[in-house]
SEDO-416410 format. One record per residue (C-alpha): x, y, z; residue number from 1. Coordinates in nm, 3 decimals. Layout:
REM SEDO-416410
{{X,Y,Z},NUM},
...
//
This chain:
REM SEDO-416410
{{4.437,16.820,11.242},1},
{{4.159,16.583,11.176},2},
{{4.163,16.516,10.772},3},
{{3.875,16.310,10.571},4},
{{3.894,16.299,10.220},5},
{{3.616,16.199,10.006},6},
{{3.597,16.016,9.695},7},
{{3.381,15.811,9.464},8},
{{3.064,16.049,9.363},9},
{{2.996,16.072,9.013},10},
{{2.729,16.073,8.737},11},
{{2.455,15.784,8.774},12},
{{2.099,15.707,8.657},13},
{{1.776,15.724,8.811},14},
{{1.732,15.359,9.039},15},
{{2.116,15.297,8.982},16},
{{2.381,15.282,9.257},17},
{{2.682,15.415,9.377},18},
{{2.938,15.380,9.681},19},
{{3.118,15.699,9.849},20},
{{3.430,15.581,10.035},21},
{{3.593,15.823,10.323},22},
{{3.953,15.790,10.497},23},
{{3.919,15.862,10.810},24},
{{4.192,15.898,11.079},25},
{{4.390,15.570,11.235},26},
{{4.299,15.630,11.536},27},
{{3.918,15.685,11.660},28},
{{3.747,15.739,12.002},29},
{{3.467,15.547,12.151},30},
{{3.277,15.883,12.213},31},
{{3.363,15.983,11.824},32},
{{3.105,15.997,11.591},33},
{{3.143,15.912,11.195},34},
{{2.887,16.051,10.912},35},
{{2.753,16.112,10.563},36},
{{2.577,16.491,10.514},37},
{{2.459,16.601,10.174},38},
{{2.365,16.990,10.041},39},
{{2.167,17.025,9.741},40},
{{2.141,17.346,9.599},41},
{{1.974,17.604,9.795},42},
{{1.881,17.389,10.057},43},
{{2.048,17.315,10.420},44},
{{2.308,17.028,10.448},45},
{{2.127,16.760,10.606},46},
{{2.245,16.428,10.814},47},
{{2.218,16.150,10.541},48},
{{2.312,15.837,10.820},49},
{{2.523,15.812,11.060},50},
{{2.743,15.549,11.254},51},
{{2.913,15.540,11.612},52},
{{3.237,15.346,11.669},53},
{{3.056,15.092,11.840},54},
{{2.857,15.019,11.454},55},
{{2.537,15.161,11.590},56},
{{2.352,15.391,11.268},57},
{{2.111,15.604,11.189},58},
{{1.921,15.714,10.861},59},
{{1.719,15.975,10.741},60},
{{1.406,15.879,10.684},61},
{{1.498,15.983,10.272},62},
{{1.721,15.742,10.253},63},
{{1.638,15.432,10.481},64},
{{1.560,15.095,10.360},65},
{{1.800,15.283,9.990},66},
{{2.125,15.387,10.180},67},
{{2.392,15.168,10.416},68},
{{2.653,15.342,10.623},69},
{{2.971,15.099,10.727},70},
{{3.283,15.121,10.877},71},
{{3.607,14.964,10.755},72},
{{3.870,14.995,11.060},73},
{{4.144,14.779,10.965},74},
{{4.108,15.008,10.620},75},
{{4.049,15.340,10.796},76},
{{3.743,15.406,10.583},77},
{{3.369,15.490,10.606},78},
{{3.163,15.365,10.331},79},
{{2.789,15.464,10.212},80},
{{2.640,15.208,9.963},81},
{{2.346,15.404,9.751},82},
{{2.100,15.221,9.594},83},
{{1.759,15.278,9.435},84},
{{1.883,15.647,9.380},85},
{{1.642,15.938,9.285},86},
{{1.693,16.230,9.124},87},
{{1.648,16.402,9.480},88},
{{1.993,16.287,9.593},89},
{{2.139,16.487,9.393},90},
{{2.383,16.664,9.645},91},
{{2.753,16.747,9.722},92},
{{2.774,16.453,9.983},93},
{{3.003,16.547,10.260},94},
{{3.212,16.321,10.518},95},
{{3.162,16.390,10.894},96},
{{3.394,16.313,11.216},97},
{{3.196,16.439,11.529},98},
{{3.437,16.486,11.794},99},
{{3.394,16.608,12.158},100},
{{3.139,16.803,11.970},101},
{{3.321,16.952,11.723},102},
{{3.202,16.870,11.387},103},
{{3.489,16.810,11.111},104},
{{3.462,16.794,10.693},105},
{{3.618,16.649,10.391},106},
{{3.562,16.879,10.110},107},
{{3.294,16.683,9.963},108},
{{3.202,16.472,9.641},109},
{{2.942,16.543,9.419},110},
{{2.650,16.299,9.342},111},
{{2.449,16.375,9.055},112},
{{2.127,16.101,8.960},113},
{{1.998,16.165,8.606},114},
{{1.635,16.108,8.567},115},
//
């Protein structure tokens, strides 16, 4: 049973910043996958970035150059740094462990960005 818990969303101001923190399990795979999704309401969940084991990442275009996705192994946590935030990331923000192709979730934090 693959577990990620969540934690550090909150309240915060337009062009403020905020850092989510996810445990993730002891013990990954080179083929595994690690990632921050985000659902606003009525939309789709949507990949916010994404890193492999190896450090490589990916952003959505939203969020790049505002966002950083990092890894903390000896910690067994996944971080994503927010800065510059907009009222439009306002979103239940959602940790993701992509293994052999099967997606697993924490339960989510929400991030709210007053304007």
């Amino acid at each position: 049973q693959v577990q990620l818990v969540e934690s550090g969303g909150g309240l915060v101001q337009d062009g403020g910043s905020l850092r989510l923190s996810c445990a993730v399990p002891g013990i990954l795979f080179s083929s595994d996958r690690l990632g921050w999704y985000r659902q606003a309401p009525g939309r789709a969940r949507e990949l916010v970035a994404s890193i492999t084991i190896g450090g490589i990442t990916n952003y959505a275009d939203s969020v790049k150059g505002r966002f950083t996705i990092s890894r903390d192994g000896a910690n067994q946590r996944m971080y994503l740094q927010m800065d510059s935030v907009k009222p439009e990331d306002t979103a239940v923000y959602y940790c993701n462990l992509n293994r052999d192709w099967i997606d697993h979730w924490g339960q989510g934090t929400q991030v709210t960005v007053s304007s």
